[in-house]
C-alpha positions as CSV (number, residue, x, y, z in Angstrom):
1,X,-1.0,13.9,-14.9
2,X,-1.2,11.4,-17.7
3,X,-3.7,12.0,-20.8
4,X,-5.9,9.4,-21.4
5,X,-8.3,8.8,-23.8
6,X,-11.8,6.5,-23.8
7,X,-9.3,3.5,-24.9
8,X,-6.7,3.9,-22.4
9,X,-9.6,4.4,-19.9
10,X,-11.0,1.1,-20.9
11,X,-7.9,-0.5,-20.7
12,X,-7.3,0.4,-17.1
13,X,-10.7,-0.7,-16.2
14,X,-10.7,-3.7,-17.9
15,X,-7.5,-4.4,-16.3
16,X,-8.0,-3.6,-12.6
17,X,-11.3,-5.7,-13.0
18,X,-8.9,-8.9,-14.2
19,X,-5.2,-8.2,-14.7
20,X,-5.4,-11.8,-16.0
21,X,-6.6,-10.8,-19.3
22,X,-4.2,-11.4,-22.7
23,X,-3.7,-8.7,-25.0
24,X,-5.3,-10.7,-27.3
25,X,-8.5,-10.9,-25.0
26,X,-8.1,-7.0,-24.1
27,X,-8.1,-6.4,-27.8
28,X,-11.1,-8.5,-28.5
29,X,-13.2,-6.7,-26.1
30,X,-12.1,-3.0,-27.5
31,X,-12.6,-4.3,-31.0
32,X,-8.8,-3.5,-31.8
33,X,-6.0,-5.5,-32.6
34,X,-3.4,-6.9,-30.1
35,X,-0.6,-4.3,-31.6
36,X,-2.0,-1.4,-30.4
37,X,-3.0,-2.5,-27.3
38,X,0.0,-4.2,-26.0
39,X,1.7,-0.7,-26.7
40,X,-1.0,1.4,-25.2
41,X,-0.4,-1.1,-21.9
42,X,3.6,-0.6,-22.4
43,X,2.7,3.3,-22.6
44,X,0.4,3.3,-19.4
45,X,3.1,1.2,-17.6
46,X,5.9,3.7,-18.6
47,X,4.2,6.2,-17.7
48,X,3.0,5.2,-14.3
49,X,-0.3,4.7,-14.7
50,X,-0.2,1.1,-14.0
51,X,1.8,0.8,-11.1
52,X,2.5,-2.9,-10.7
53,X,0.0,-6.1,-11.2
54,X,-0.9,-7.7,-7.9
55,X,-2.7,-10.9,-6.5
56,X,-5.5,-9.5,-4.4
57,X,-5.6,-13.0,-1.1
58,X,-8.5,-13.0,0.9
59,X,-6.6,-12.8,4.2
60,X,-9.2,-14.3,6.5
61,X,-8.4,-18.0,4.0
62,X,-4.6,-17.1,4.9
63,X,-5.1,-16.5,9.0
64,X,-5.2,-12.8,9.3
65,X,-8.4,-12.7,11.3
66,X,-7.9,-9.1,12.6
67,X,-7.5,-5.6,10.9
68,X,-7.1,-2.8,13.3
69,X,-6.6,1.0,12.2
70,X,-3.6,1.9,14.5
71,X,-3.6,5.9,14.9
72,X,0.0,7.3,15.5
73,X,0.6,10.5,17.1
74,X,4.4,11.7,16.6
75,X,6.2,13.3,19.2
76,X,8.8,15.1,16.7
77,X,7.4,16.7,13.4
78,X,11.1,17.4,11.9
79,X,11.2,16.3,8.2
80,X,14.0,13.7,9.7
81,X,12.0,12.5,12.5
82,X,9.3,11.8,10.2
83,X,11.7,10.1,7.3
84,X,12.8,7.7,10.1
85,X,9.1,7.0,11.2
86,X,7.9,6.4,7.5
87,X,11.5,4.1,6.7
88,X,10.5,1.9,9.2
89,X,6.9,1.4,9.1
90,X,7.0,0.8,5.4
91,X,9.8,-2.6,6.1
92,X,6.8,-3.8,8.3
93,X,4.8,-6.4,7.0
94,X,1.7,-6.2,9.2
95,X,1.1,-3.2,7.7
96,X,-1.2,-2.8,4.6
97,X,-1.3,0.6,4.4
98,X,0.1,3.8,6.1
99,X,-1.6,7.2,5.2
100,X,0.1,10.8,6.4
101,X,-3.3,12.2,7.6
102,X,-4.6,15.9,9.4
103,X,-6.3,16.2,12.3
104,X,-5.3,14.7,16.0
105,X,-3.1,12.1,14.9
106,X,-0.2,12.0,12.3
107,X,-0.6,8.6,10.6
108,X,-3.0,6.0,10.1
109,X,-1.9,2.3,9.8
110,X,-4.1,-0.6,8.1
111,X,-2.5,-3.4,10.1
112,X,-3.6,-6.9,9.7
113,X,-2.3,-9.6,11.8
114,X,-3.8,-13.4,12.8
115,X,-5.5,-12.6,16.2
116,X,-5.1,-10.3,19.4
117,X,-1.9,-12.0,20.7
118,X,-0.2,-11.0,17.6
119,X,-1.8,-7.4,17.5
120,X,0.0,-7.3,21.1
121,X,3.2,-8.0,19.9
122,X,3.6,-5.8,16.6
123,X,2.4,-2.8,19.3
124,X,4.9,-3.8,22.1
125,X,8.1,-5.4,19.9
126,X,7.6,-3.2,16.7
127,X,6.1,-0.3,16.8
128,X,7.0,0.9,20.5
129,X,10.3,0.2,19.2
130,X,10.4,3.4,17.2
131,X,11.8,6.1,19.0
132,X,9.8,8.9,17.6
133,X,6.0,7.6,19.1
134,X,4.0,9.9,20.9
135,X,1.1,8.2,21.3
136,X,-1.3,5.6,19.4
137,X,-4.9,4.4,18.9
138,X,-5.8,1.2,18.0
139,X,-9.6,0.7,16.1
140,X,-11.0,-2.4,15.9
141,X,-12.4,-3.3,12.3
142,X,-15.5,-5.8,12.8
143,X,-16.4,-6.2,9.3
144,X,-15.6,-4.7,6.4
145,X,-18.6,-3.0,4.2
146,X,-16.6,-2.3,1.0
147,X,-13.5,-2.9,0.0
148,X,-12.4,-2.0,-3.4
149,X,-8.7,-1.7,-5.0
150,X,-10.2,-0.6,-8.4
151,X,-10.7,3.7,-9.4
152,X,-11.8,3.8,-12.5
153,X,-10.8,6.7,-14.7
154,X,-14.0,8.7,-15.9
């Protein structure tokens, strides 16, 4: 874990609310001078605390109407079995997300795709591709409530 202090946590929460910002603009609203900021961002980038800088698309204004959450039950649990699965999923773009999670199923994909049709065809062409599929669920997302890509640091 990475120690921050009040600045550094401003700085990250200043930045995941506009990456856009300057140094120069970061440092005007922490009342400090570029200098030390730009190194505190270099430091928190070194470090891993910021992981990359992204351009967050609203993907209904880009065509992908649907987001399902595509359950996946393994059939093999081996540590290579599993490898293979993750390998593969993670070259697929449909996929947003995919979280190793407990309970009746083994992963949880955030898939997002233009409509049905093409839903269809990452299941049957892609994912029943892999070898290691036991079974899958697909959810339905009909709206989203809240969707957020910021954690602030208290």
């Amino acid at each position: 874990m990475i120690k921050l202090d009040d600045t550094d946590k401003d700085i990250l929460k200043y930045l995941q609310q506009d990456a856009k910002l300057t140094t120069k603009e970061l440092a005007g609203r922490l009342n400090l001078s570029p200098t030390p900021v730009y190194e505190r961002i270099r430091r928190l980038e070194n470090e891993g605390a910021i992981m990359k800088y992204v351009a967050i698309v609203d993907r209904e204004k880009v065509g992908k109407d649907l987001m399902v959450l595509c359950n996946i039950r393994l059939k093999e649990h081996e540590k290579e079995a599993g490898g293979n699965f993750v390998r593969e999923i993670i070259t697929m773009p449909e996929v947003l997300e995919c979280l190793n999670i407990s309970g009746d199923y083994d992963f949880q994909l955030k898939v997002v795709v233009s409509d049905m049709r093409e839903y269809q065809s990452f299941i049957m062409n892609k994912l029943a591709s892999l070898e290691n599929i036991g079974s899958t669920q697909s959810i339905f997302v009909m709206g989203e409530i809240k969707n957020e890509t910021a954690h602030l640091p208290k």
